[in-house]
N, C-alpha and C positions, 0 to 999 in steps of 0.2 A: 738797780741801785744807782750804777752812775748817772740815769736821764733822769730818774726821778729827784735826788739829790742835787746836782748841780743843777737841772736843768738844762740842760745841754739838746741843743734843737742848730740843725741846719735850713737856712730860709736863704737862695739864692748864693750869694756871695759871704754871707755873714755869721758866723758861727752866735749864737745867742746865749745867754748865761742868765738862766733864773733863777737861782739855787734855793732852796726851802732843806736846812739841817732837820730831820726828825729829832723830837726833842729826846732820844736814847741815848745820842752820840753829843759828844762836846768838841768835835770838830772833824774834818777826814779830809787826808788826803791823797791827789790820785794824780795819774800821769795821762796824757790824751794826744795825739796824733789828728793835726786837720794839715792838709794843704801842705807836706813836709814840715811844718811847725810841731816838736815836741814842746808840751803844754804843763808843767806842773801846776796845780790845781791846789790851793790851800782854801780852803774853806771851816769858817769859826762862826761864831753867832755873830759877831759883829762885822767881820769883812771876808771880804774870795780876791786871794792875791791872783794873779796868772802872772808866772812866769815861763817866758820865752827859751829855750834853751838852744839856739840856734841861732848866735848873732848873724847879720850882714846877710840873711835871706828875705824877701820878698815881705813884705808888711801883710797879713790878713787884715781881716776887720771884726771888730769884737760888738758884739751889744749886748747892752748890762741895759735893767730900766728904761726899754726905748729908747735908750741913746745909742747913736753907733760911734765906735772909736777906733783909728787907726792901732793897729800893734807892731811895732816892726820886729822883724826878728831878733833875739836876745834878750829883750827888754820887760820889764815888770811894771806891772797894773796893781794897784790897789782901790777896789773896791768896796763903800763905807752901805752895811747891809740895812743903814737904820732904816726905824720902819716910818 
């Protein structure tokens, strides 16, 4: 459920996020562990928040859509799912 739903794939350094909601659910959320980053995961049909729960550690790197993006620790991402 979690890989297929969020999509969620490690490639190198970069934790990846491709999320696809099955059309059952009207949104899910879930908690994820990479790199001592704990990861709240809100996923809706329109956006996938990640928030950081760990200020002031070490930044990961996120990609959403072939973009890659800095995350520092603590901090919150919002992600716009349109198609």
């Amino acid at each position: 459920m979690q890989r297929v739903t969020t999509g969620v794939e490690v490639t190198s350094d970069v934790l990846r996020l491709n999320p696809q909601l099955p059309a059952e659910l009207e949104r899910l959320d879930m908690r994820i562990r990479y790199r001592g980053h704990t990861l709240d995961l809100h996923l809706t049909r329109d956006t996938l928040t990640v928030h950081g729960r760990e200020p002031g550690i070490a930044p990961i790197r996120l990609a959403f859509k072939d973009e890659v993006h800095d995350f520092p620790g603590g901090s919150t991402r919002v992600f716009d799912l349109g198609k």
